[in-house]
PAZAPA-4460 file (N, C-alpha, C; in steps of 0.05 Angstrom, whole numbers, plus 32768, in hexadecimal, padded with zeros to 4 digits):
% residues 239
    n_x    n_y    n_z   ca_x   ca_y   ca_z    c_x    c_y    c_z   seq   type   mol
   8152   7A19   916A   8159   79FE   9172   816B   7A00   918A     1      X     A
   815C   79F3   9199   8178   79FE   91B9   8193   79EA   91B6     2      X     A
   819F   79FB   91B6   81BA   79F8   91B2   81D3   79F8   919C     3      X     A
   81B4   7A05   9187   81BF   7A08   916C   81C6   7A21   9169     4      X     A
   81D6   7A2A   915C   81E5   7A4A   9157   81D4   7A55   913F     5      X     A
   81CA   7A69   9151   81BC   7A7E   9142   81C7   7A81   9118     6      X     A
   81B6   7A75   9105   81C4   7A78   90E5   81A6   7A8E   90DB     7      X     A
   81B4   7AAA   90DE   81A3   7AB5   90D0   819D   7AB4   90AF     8      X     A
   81B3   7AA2   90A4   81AD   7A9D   9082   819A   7A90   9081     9      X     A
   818F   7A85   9092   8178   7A6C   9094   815B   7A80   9090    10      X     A
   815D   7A9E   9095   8147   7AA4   9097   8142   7AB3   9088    11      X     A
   8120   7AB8   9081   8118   7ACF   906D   810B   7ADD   9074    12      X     A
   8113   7AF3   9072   80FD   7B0A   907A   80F9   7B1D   906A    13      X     A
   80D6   7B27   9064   80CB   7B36   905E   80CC   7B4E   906A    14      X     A
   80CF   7B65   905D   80C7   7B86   906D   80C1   7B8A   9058    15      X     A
   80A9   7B96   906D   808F   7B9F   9053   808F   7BC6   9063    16      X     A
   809B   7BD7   9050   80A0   7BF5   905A   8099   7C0C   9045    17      X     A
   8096   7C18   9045   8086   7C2F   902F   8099   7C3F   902F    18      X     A
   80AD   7C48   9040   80C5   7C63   9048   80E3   7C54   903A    19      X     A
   80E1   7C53   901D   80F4   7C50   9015   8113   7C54   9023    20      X     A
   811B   7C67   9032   8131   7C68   903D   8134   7C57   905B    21      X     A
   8118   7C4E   9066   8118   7C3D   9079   8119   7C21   906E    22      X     A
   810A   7C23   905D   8107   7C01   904A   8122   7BF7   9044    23      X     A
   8132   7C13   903E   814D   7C00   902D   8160   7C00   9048    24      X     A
   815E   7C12   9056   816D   7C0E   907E   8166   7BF2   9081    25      X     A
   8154   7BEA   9085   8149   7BD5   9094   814E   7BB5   9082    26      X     A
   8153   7BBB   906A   8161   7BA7   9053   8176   7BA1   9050    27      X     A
   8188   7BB3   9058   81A8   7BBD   9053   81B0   7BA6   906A    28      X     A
   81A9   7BB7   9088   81AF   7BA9   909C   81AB   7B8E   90A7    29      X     A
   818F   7B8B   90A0   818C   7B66   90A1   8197   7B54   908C    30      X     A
   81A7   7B61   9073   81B1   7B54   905F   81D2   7B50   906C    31      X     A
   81DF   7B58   9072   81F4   7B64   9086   81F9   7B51   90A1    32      X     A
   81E5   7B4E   90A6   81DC   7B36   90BC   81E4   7B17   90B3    33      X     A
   81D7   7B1A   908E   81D6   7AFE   9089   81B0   7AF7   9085    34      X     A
   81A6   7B04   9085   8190   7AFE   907C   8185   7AFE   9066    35      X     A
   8174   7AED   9056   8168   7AF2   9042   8152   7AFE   9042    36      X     A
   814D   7B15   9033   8140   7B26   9030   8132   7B28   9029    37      X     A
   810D   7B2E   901F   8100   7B3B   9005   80F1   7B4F   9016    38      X     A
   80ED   7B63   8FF8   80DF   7B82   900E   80C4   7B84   8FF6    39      X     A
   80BB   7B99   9007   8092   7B9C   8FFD   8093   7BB5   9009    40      X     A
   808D   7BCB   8FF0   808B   7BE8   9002   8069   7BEE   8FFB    41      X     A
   8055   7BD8   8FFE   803C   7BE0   9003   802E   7BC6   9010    42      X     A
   8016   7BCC   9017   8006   7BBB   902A   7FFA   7B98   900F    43      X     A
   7FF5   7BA3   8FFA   7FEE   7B96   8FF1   800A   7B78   8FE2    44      X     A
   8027   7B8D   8FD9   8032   7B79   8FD3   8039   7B69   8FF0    45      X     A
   8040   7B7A   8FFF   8042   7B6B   9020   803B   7B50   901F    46      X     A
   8022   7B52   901F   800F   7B3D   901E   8012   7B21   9006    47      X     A
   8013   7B28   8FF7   801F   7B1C   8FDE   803D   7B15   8FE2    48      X     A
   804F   7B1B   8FE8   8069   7B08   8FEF   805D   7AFE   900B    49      X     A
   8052   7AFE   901F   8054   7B00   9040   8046   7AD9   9033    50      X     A
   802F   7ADA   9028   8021   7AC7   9019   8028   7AAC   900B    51      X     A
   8042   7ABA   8FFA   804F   7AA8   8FE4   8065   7A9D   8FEA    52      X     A
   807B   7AAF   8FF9   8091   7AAF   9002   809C   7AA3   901C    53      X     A
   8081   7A99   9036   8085   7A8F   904B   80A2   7A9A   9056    54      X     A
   80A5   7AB2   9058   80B9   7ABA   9067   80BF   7AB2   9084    55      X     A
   80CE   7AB8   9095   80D5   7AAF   90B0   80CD   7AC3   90BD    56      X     A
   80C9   7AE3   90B9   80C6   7AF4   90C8   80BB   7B0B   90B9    57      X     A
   80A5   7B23   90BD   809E   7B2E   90AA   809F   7B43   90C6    58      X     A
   80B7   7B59   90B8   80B6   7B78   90C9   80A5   7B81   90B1    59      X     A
   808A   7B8D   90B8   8070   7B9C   90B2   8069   7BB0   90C1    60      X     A
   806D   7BC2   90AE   806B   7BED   90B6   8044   7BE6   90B9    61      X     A
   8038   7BF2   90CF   801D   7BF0   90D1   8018   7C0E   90B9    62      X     A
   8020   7C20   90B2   8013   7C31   90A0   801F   7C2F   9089    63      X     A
   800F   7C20   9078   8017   7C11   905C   800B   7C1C   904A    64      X     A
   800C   7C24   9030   7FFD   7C23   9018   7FEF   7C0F   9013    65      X     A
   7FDA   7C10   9004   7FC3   7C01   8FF8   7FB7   7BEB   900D    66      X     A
   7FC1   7BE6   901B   7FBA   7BDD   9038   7FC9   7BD8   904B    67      X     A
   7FBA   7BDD   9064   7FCA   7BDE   907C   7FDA   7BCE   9089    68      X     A
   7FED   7BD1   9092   7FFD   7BB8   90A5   7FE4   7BB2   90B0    69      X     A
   7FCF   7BB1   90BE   7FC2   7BA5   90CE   7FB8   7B88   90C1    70      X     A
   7FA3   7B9C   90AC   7F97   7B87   9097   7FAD   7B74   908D    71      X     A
   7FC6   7B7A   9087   7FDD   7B68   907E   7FE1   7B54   908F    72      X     A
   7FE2   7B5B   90AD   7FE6   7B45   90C2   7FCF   7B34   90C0    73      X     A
   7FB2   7B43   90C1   7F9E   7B2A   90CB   7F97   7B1B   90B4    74      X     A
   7FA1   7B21   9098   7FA1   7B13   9082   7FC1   7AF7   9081    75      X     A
   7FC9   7AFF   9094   7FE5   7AEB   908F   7FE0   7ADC   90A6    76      X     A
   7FD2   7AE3   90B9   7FC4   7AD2   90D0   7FB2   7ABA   90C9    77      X     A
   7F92   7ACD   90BF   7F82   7ABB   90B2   7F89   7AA9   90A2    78      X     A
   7FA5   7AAD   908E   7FB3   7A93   9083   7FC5   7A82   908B    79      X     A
   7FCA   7A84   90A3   7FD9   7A70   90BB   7FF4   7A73   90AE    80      X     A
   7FFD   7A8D   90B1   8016   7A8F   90A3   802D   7A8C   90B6    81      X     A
   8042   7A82   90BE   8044   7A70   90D4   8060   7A89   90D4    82      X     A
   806A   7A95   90C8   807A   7AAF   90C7   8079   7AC2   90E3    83      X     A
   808E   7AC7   90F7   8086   7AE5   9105   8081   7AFA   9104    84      X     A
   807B   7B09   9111   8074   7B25   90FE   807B   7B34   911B    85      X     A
   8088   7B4E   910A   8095   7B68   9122   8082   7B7D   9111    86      X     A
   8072   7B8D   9125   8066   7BA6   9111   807E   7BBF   911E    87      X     A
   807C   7BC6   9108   8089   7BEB   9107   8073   7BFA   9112    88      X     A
   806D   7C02   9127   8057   7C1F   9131   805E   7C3A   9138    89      X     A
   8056   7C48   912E   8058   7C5B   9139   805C   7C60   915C    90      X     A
   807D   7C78   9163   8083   7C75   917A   806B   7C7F   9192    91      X     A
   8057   7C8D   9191   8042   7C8F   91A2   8030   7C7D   9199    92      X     A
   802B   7C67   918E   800E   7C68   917F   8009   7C4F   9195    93      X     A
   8001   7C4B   91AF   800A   7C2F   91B7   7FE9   7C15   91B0    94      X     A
   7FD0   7C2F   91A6   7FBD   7C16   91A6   7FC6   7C07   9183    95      X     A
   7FDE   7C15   9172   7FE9   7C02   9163   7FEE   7BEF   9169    96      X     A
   7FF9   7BEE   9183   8012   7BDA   9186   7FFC   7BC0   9197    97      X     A
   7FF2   7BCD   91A9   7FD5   7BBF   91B4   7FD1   7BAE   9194    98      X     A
   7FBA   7BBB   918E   7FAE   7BAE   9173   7FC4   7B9A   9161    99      X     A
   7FDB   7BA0   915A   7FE8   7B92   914F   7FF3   7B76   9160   100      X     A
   7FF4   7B7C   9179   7FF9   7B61   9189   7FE4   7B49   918C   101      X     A
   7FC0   7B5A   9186   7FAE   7B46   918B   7FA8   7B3D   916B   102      X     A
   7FB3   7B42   9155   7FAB   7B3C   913A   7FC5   7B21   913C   103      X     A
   7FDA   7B25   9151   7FF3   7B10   913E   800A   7B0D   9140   104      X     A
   800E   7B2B   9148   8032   7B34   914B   8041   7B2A   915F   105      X     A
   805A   7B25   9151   8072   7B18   916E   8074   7B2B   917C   106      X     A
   8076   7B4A   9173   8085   7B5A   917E   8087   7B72   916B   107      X     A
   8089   7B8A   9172   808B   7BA7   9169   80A0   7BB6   916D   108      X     A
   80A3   7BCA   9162   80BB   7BDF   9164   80AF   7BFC   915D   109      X     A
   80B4   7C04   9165   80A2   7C27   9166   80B6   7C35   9159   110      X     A
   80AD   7C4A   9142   80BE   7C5D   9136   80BB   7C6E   9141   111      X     A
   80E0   7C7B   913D   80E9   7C79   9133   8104   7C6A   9145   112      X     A
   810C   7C59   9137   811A   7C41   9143   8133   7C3B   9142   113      X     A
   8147   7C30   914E   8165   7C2D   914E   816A   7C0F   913C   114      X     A
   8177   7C0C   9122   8189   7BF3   9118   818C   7BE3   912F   115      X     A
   8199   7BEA   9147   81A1   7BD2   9155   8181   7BC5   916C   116      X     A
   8175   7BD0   916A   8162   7BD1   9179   8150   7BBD   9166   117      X     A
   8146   7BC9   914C   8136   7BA9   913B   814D   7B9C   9137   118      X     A
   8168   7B93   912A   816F   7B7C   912D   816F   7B6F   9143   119      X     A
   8179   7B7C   915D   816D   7B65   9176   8155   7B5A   917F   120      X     A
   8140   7B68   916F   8121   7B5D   9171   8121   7B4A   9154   121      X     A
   8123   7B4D   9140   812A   7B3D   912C   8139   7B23   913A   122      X     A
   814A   7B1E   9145   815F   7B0C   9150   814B   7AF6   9161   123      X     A
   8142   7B0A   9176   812A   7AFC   918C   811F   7AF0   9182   124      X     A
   8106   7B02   9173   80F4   7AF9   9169   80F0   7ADA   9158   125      X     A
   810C   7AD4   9141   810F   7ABF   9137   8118   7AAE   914C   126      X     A
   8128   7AAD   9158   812B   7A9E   9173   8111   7A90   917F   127      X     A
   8108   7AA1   9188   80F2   7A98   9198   80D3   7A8E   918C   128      X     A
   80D2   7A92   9174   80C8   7A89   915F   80CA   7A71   914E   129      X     A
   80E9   7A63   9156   80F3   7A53   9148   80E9   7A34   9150   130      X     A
   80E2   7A24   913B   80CF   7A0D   913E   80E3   79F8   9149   131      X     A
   80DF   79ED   9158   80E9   79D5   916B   80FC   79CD   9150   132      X     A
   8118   79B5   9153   811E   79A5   914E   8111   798F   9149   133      X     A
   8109   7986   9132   80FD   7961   9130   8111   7950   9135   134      X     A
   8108   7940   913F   8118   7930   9141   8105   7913   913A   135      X     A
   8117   78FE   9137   8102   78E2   9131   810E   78CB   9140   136      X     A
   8122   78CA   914D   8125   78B1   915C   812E   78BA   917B   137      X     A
   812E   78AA   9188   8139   78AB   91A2   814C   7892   91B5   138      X     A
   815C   789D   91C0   8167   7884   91CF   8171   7887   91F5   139      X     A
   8169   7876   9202   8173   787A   9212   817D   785D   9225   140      X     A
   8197   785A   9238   8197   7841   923E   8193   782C   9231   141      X     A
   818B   7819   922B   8186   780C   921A   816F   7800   9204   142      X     A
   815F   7827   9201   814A   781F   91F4   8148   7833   91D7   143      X     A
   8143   7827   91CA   8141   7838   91AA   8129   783F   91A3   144      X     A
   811D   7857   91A0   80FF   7854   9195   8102   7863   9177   145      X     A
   80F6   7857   9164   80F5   7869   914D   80D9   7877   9149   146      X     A
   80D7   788A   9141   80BD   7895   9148   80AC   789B   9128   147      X     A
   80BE   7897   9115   80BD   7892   90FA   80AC   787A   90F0   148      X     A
   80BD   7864   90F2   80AC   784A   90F2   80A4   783C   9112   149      X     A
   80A1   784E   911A   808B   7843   9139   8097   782D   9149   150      X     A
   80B2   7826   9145   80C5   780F   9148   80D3   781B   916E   151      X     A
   80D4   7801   917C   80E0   7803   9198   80EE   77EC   919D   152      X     A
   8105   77EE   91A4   8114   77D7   91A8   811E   77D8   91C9   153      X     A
   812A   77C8   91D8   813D   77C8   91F4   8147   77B1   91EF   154      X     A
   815C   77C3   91F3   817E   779F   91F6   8179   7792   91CF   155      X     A
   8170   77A6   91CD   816F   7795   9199   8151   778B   919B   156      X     A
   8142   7786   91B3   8129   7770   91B1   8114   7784   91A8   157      X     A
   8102   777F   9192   80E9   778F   9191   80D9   778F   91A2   158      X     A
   80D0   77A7   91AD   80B8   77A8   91BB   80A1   77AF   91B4   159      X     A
   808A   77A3   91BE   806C   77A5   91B2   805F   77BD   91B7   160      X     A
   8064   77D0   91B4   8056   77EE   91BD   8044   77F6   91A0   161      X     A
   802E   77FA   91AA   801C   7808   919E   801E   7821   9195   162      X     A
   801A   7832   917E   8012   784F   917B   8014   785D   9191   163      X     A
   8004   7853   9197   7FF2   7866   91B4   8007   786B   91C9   164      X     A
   8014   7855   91CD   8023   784B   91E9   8049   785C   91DC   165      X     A
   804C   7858   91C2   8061   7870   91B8   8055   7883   91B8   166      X     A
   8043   7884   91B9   8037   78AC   91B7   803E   78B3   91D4   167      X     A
   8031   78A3   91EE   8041   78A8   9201   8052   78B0   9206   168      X     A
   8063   789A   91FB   8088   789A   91FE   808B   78BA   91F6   169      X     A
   8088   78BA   91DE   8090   78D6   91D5   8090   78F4   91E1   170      X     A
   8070   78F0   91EB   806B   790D   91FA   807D   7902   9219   171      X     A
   8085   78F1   922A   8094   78EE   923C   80A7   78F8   9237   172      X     A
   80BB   78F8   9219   80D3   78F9   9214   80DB   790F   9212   173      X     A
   80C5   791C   9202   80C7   793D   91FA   80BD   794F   921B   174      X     A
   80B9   7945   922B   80AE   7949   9245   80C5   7948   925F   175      X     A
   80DA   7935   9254   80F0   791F   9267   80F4   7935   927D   176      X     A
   80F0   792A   9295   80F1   7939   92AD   80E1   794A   92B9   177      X     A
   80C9   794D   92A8   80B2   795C   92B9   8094   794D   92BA   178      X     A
   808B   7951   92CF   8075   7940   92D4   805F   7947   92C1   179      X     A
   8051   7938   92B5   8039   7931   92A7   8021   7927   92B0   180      X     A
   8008   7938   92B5   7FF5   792C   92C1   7FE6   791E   92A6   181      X     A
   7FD7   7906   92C0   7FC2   78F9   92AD   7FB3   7907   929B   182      X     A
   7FAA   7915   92A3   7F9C   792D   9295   7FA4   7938   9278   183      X     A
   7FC4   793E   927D   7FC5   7945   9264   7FD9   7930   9250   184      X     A
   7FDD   7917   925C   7FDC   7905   924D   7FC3   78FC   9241   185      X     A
   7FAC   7905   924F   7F94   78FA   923E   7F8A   7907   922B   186      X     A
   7F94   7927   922B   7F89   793C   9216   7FA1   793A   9203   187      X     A
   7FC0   7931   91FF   7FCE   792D   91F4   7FCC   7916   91E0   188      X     A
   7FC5   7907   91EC   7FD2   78EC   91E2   7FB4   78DD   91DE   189      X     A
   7F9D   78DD   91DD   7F81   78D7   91E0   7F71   78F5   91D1   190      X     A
   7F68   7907   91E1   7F5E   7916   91D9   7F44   7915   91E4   191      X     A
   7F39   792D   91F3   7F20   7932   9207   7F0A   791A   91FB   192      X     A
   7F08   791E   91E4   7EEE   7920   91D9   7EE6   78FE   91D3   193      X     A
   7F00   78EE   91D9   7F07   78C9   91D8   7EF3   78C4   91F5   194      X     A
   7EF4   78D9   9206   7EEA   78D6   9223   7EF7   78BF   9236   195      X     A
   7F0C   78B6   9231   7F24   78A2   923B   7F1E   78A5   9252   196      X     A
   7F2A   789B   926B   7F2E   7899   9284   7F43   789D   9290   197      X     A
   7F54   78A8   92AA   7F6D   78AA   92B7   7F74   788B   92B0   198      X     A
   7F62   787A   92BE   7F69   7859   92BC   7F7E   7856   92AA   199      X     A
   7F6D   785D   9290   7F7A   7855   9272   7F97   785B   927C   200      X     A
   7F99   7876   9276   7FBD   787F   927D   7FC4   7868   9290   201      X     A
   7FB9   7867   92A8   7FCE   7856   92B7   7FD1   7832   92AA   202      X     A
   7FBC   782A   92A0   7FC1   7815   9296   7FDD   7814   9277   203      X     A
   7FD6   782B   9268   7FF5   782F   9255   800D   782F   9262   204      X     A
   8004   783A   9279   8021   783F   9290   8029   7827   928B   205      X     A
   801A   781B   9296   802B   77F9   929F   8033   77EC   9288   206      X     A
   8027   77E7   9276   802D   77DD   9262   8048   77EF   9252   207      X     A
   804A   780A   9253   8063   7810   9247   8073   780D   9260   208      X     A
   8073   7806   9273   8088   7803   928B   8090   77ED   9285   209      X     A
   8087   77D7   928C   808C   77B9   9284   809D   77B4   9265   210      X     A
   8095   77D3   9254   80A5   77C8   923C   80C0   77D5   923B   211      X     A
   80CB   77E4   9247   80E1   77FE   9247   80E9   77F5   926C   212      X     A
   80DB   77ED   927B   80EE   77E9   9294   80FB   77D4   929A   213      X     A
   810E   77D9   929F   8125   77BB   92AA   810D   77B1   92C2   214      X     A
   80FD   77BA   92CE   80F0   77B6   92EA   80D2   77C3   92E8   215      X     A
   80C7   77B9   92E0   80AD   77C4   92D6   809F   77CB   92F2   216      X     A
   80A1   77BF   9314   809F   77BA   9328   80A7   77D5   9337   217      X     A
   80BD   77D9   932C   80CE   77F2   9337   80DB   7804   9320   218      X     A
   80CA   7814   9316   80C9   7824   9301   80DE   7836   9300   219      X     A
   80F1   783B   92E9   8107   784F   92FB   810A   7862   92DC   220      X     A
   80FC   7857   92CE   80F6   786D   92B3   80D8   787F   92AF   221      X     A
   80CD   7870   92BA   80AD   787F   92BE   80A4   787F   92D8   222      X     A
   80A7   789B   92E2   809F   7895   9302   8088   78A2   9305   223      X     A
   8078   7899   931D   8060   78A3   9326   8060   78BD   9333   224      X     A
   8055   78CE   9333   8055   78EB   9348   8035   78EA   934B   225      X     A
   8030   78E5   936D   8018   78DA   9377   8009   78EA   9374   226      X     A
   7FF0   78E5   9369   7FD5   78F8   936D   7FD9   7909   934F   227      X     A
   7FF6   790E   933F   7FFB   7921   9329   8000   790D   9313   228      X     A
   8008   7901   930D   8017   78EC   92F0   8030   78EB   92EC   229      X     A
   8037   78E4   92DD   8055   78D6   92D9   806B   78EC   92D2   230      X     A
   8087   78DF   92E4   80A0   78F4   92C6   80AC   78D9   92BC   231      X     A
   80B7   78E4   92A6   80C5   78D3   92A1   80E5   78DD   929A   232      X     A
   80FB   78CE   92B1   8117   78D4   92B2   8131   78D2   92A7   233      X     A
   812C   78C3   928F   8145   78B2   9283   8154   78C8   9276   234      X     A
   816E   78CB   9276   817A   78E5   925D   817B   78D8   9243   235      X     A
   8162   78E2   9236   8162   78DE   9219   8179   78EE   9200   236      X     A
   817D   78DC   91EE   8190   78E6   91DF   817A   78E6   91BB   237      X     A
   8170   78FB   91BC   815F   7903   91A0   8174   7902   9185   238      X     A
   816A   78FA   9171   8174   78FE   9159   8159   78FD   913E   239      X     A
***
């Protein structure tokens, strides 16, 4: 969450390792951290916590008992297991590390390996892995949108916005300051296959301009960028 301070208690991670004296290294130290822990020293329980347990991050040794880290990954893949995954490879082995990157993996570490070296990939990895902030309302100047009950107000007055025309709003908001072509307002917010028109977008334009601008005439929250599509500028305040 940008701007939120890294809480490793928040996270669970799986290591799934067969080298008992690496398994309990690699437990010790992420426990030490503040992490919550569970371990799998074969391919098959791997799989079975990786499954049940929806961990946050699964460090997985590719040479496993009863099945392989590989098969472990493309089995936690094929179940849209929404977890990262770091494989352990062997330090020469690099079509491991190849192969393990096109089955799934955030990221790898080659044995034999330094503590401080996987906790800082451990660190990254959840980082950069980490699912957006939700948020459900918005405000800016003097407009409130709730995005919960589909509700828009300016100055307390309700305004008549459609689904569609908040679905707008939204991807603008989560967008605020970079340009948006028609284009992919129409694969966003429509979808190819509606077969919509640029028109369309610009006709929503107007109608959410007229409802959110002091000056519907002279737009100063939704601007045009000629020939590309709109930004939109206001400093939104999310909650």
């Amino acid at each position: 969450m940008s701007g939120a301070a890294f809480d490793p208690s928040t996270r669970k991670i799986l290591v799934v390792e067969d080298e008992p004296p690496i398994l309990t290294g690699i437990k010790d130290n992420l426990e030490v951290e503040g992490y919550k822990v569970i371990t799998a020293s074969d391919g098959a329980e791997g799989l079975r916590l990786g499954l049940s347990e929806d961990p946050d991050l699964v460090i997985l040794d590719i040479m496993i008992p009863k099945m392989s880290g590989f098969d472990v990954l493309k089995k936690l893949r094929e179940n849209r297991i929404r977890g990262a995954v770091i494989c352990l490879t062997a330090k020469k082995a690099e079509e491991d590390k190849v192969r393990g990157l096109k089955l799934g993996a955030d990221d790898y570490v080659a044995k034999p390996f330094s503590v401080t070296e996987l906790m800082a990939r451990v660190q990254a990895v959840l980082r950069r892995t980490e699912p957006p902030k939700e948020w459900k309302e918005a405000r800016w100047a003097d407009v409130h949108v709730n995005f919960v009950t589909f509700e828009a107000t300016k100055k307390g007055q309700k305004l008549d916005l459609t689904p569609r025309e908040l679905k707008i709003l939204k991807l603008f908001i989560e967008n605020a300051g970079k340009v948006i072509s028609r284009n992919e307002l129409l694969d966003k917010v429509w979808g190819y296959d509606v077969f919509p028109t640029t028109r369309t977008v610009d006709n929503h334009i107007v109608k959410l301009r007229k409802a959110i601008e002091d000056n519907a005439e002279d737009p100063q929250m939704i601007t045009s960028i000629r020939g590309v599509g709109y930004k939109f500028t206001p400093d939104v305040q999310k909650a």
